[in-house]
LUMLO-308817 format. One line per 2 residues: number of its first residue (from 1); their letters; for each residue x, y, z of C-alpha. Coordinates in nm, 4 decimals, padded with zeros to 6 digits. Example, Ala and Ser with C-alpha at 12.3 -4.5 7.8 and 13.67 -1.06 7.14 Angstrom:
2
1	AS	01.2300/-00.4500/00.7800 ~ 01.3670/-00.1060/00.7140
//
This chain:
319
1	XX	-00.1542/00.3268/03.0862 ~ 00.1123/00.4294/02.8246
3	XX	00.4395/00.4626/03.0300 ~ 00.7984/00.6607/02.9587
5	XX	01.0904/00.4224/02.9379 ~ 01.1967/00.4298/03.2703
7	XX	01.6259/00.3818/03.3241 ~ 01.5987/00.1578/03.6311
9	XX	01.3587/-00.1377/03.5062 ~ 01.6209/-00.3088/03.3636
11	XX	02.0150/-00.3016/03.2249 ~ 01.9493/-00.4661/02.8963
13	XX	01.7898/-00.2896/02.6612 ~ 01.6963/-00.4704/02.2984
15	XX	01.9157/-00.3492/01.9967 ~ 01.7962/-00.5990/01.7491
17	XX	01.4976/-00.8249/01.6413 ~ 01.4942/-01.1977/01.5569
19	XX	01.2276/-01.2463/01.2852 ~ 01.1133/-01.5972/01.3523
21	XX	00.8451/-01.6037/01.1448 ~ 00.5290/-01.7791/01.2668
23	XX	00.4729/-01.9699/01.6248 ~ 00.5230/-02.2692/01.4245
25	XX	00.8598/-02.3543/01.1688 ~ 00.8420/-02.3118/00.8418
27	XX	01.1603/-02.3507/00.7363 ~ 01.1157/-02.6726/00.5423
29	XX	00.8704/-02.4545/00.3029 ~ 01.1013/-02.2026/00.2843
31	XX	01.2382/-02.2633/-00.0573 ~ 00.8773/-02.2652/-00.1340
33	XX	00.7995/-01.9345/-00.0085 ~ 01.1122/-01.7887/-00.1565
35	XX	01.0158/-01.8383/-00.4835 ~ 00.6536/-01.7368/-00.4067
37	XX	00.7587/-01.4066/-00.2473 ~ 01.0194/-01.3304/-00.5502
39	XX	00.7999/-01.4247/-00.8081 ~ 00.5375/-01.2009/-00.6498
41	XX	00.7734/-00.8977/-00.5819 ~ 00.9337/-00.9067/-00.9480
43	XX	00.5600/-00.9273/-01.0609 ~ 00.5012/-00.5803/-00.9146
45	XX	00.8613/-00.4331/-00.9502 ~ 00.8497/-00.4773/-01.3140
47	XX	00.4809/-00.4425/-01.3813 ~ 00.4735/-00.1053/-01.2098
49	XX	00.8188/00.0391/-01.3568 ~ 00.6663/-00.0381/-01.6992
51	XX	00.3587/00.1651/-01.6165 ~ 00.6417/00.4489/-01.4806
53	XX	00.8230/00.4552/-01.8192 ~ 00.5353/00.4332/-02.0564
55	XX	00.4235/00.7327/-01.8927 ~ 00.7471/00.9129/-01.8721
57	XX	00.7978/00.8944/-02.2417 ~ 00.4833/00.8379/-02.4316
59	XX	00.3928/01.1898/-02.4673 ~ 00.0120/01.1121/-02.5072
61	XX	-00.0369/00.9717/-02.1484 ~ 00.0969/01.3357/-02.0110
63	XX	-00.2276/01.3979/-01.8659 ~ -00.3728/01.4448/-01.5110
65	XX	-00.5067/01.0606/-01.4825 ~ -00.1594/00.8723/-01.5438
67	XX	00.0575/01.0934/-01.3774 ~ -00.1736/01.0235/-01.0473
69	XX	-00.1060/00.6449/-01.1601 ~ 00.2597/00.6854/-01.2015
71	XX	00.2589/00.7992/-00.8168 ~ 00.0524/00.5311/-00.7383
73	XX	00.3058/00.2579/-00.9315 ~ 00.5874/00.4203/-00.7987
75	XX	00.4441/00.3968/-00.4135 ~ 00.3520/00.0342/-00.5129
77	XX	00.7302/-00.0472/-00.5962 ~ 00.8141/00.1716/-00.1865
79	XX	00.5586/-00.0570/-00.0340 ~ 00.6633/-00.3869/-00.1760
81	XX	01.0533/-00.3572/-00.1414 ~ 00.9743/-00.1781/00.2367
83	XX	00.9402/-00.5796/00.3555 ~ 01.0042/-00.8508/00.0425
85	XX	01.3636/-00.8151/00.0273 ~ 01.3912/-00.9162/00.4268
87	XX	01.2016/-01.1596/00.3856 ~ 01.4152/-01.3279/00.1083
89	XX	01.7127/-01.2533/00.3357 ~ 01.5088/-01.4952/00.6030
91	XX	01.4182/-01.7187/00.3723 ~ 01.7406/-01.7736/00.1465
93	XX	02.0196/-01.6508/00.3779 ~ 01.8811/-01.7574/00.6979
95	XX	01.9410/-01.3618/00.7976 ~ 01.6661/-01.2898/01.0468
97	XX	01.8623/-01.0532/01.2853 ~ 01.7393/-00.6778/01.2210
99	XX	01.8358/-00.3909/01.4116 ~ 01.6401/-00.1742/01.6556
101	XX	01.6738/00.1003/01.4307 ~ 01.5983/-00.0571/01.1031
103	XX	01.3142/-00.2561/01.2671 ~ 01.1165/00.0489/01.3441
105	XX	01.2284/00.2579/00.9817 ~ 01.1158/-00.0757/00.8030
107	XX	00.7568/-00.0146/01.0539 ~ 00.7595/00.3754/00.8984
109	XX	00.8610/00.3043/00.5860 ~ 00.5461/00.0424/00.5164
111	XX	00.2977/00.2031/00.7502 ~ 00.3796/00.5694/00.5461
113	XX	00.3622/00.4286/00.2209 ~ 00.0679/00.2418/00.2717
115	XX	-00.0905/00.5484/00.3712 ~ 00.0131/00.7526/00.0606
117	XX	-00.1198/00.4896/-00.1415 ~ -00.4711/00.5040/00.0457
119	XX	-00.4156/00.9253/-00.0374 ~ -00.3415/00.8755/-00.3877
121	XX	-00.6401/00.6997/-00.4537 ~ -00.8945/00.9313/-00.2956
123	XX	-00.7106/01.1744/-00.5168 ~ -00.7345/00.9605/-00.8305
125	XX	-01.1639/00.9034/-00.7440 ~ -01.1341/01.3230/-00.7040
127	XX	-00.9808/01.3317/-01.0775 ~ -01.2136/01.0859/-01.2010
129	XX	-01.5561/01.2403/-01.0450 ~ -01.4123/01.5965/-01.2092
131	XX	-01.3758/01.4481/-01.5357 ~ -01.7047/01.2919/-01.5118
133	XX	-01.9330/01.4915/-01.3569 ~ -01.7546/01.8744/-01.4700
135	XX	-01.6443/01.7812/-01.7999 ~ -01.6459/02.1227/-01.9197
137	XX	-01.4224/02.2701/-01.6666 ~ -01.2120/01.9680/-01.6416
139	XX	-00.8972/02.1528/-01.7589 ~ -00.9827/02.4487/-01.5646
141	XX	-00.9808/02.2393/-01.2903 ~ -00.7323/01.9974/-01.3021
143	XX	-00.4644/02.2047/-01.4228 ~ -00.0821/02.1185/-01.3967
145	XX	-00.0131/02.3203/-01.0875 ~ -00.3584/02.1537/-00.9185
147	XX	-00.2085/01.8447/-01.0035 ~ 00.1130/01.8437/-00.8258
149	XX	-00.0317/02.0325/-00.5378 ~ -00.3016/01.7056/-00.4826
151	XX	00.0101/01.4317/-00.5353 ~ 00.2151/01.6300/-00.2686
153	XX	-00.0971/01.6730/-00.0212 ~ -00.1163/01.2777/-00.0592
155	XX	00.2927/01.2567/00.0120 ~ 00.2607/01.4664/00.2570
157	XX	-00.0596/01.3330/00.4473 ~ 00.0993/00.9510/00.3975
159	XX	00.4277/01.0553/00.5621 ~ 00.3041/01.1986/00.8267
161	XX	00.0060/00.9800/00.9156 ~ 00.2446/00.6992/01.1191
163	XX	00.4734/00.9428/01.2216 ~ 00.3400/00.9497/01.5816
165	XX	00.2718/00.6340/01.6649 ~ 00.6144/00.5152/01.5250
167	XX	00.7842/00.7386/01.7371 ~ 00.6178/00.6777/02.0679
169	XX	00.6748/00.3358/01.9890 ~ 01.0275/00.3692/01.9685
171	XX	01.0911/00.5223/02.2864 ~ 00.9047/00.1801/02.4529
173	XX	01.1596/00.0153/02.6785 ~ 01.2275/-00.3218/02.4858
175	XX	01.4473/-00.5244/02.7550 ~ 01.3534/-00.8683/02.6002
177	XX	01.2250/-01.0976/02.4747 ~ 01.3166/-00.9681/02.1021
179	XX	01.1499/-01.2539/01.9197 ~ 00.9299/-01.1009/01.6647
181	XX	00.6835/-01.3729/01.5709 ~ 00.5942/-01.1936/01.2340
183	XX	00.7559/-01.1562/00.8839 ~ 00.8034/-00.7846/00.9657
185	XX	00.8184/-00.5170/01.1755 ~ 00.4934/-00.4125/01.1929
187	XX	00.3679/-00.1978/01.4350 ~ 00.1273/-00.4707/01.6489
189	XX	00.3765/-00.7189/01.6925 ~ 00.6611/-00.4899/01.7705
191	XX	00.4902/-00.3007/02.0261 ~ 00.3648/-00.6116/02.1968
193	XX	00.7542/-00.7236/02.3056 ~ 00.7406/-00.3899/02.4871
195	XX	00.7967/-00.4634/02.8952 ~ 00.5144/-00.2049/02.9570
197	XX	00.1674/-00.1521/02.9420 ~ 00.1060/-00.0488/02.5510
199	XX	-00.2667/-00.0788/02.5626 ~ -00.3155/00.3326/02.5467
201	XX	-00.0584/00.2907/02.2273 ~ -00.2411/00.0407/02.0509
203	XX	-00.5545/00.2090/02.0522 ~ -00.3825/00.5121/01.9307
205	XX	-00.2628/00.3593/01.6814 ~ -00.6198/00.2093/01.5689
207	XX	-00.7441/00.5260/01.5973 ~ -00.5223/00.7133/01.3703
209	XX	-00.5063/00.4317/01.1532 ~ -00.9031/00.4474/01.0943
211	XX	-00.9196/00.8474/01.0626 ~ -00.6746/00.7468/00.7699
213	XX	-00.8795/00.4536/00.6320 ~ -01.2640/00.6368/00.6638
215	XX	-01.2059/00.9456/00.5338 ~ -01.0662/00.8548/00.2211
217	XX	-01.3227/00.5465/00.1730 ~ -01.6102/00.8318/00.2568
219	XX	-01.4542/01.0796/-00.0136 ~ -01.4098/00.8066/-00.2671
221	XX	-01.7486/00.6321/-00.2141 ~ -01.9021/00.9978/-00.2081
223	XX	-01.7354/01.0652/-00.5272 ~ -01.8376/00.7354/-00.7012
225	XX	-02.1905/00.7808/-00.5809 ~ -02.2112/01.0895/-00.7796
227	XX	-02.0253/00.9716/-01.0925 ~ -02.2820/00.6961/-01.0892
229	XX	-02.5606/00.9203/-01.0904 ~ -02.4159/01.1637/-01.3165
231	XX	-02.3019/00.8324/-01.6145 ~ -02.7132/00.7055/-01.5754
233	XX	-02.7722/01.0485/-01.6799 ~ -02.6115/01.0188/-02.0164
235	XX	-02.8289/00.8341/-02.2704 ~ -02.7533/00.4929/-02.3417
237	XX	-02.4566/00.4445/-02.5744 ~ -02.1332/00.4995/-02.6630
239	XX	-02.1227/00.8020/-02.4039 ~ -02.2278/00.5882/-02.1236
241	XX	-01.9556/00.3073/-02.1747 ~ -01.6530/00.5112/-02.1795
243	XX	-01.7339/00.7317/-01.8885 ~ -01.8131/00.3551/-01.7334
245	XX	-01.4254/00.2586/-01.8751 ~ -01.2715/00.5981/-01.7484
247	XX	-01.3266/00.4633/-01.3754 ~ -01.3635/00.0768/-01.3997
249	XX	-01.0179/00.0336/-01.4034 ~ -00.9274/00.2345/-01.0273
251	XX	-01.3047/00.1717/-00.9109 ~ -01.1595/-00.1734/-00.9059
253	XX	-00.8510/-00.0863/-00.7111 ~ -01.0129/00.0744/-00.4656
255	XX	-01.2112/-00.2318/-00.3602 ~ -00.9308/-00.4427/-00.3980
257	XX	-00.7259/-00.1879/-00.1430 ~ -01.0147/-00.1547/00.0849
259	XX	-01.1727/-00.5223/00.0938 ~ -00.8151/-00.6385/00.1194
261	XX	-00.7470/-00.4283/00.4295 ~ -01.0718/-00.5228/00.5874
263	XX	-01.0537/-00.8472/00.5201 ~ -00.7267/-00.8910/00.6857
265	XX	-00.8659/-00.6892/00.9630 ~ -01.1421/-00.9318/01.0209
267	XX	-00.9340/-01.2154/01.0223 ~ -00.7086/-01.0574/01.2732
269	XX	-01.0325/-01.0210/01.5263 ~ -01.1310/-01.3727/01.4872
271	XX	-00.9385/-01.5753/01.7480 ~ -00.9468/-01.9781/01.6448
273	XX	-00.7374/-01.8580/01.3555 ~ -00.3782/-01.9311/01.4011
275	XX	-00.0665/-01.6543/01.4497 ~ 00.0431/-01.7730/01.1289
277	XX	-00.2434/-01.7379/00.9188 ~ -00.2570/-01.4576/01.0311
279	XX	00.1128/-01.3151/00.9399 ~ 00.0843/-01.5243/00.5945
281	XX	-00.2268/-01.3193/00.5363 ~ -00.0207/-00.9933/00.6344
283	XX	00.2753/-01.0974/00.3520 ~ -00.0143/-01.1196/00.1160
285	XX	-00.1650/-00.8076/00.2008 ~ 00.1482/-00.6137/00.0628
287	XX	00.1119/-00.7740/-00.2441 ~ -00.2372/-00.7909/-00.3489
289	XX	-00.2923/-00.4292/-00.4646 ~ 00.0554/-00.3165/-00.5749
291	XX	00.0554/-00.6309/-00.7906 ~ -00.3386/-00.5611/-00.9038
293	XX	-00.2478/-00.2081/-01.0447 ~ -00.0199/-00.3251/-01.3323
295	XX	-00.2588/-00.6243/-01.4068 ~ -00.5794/-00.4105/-01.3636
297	XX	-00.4643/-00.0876/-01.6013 ~ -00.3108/-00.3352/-01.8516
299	XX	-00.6270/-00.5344/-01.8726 ~ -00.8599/-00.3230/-01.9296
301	XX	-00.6439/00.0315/-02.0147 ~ -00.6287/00.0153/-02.4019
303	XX	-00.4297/00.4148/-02.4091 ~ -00.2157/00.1443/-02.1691
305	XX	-00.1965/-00.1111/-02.3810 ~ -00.1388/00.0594/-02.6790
307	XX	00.1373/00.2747/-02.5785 ~ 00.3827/-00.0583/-02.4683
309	XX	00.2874/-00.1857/-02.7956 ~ 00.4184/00.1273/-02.9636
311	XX	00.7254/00.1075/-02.7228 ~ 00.8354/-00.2493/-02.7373
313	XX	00.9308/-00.4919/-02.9860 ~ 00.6104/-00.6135/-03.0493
315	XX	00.5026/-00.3164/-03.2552 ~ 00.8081/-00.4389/-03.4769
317	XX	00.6965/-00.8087/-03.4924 ~ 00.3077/-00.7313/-03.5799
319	X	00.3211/-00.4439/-03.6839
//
């Protein structure tokens, strides 16, 4: 049962974390990992601010679709630098000390912005079915006020979804031991160094956690049922392949969000797997779709494409 700090269990009270990592030392990879984690953080940082300032100034991408990705890119750059540059600090200046305070703000800050993300998305399958399946009232719809209302929902629903948990967890009376066997402070591992029962907060936690998972994978998956239905209605042809190309490109981001989560999840349940497999799993997590967006819409996104070409000093060289 979920108990109140109580001022008599104990005079110390934690003020700061030791990140240690795994159970086992990796320091002797850590030059490896260094590079691996800044290679994969620049990756996103400058893959996603290129999708940010394409869309800022090319006038012909001021529509509904990449302003909803420019969110998305710019929540992508919140989520990655919420953890990476820590763990370079661990890794390259042997700083794994954080404070009580920015332990559990560096918990918020990942746990809120991976929830926009999951927000933004189910907003982005919303724009998508519209533009599909309503095609005629598309602009109607969709309009520049409609648009900024559905980003801040998504802001809003994101920062508030931890909020709770975070906070209950913070008022936990941490008197030791402050060894956080993780990369971060996420919210599993830091409750667990708690000297009290957190079993009612956990499953709190879970609970919120899949309220904000489900519903969005329900209204996405709803949405894409009925875009699929709606593009085999359109004879076969030129018709039928661009309303295909119009969602390939965040169809596939939403399966590499979701199966990334779960898959992570599942690992997490299966017990002969080791604690660090586990947390080296985690690390990857926070990469996987921030650093898929850029790759994915410049793939496959020729208005994408074609607008850095116009913008660079390529369209200079071959022109």
């Amino acid at each position: 049962m979920f108990q109140l700090p109580d001022s008599n269990r104990s005079n110390f009270t934690v003020r700061e974390f030791v990140i240690v990592g795994g159970e086992q030392s990796l320091e002797e990879h850590f030059t490896e990992l260094s590079v691996s984690l800044l290679l994969g953080y620049l990756i996103t940082l400058i893959g996603n601010l290129v999708i940010i300032v394409l869309v800022l100034i090319d006038h012909r991408l001021h529509t509904p679709m990449y302003y909803f990705l420019c969110n998305l890119s710019f929540v992508d750059i919140l989520i990655t630098t919420a953890v990476i540059p820590k763990m370079l600090a661990v890794c390259l200046m042997n700083d794994n000390v954080i404070s009580f305070e920015g332990c559990f703000l560096q918990m918020y800050c990942f746990l809120s912005f991976e929830c926009t993300e999951c927000f933004l998305l189910t907003v982005m399958a919303y724009d998508r079915y519209i533009a599909i399946c309503k095609p005629l009232h598309y602009s109607t719809i969709i309009t520049e006020r409609m648009c900024v209302i559905l980003v801040a929902i998504a802001w809003f629903l994101g920062l508030l979804g931890p909020f709770t948990s975070v906070i209950l967890a913070a008022q936990l009376p941490f008197c030791g031991p402050n060894k956080l066997i993780y990369w971060f402070c996420d919210y599993p591992p830091v409750v667990k160094l708690a000297c009290t029962d957190t079993t009612f907060l956990i499953d709190l936690a879970l609970a919120i956690a899949m309220i904000i998972v489900y519903i969005p994978w329900l209204i996405i998956v709803s949405s894409y049922i009925r875009i699929i239905i709606c593009i085999f209605r359109i004879p076969p042809g030129e018709g039928r392949s661009k309303a295909f190309s119009t969602c390939s490109s965040h169809l596939i981001l939403v399966l590499t969000y979701f199966l990334s989560i779960g898959f992570v999840y599942i690992v997490v349940k299966i017990e002969n797997i080791s604690s660090d497999t586990r947390t080296l799993l985690a690390v990857c997590n926070c990469f996987i779709t921030p650093m898929a967006n850029p790759i994915i819409y410049s793939l496959r996104n020729k208005e994408i494409r074609d607008s850095f070409v116009r913008h660079t000093a390529i369209n200079k060289v071959f022109p």
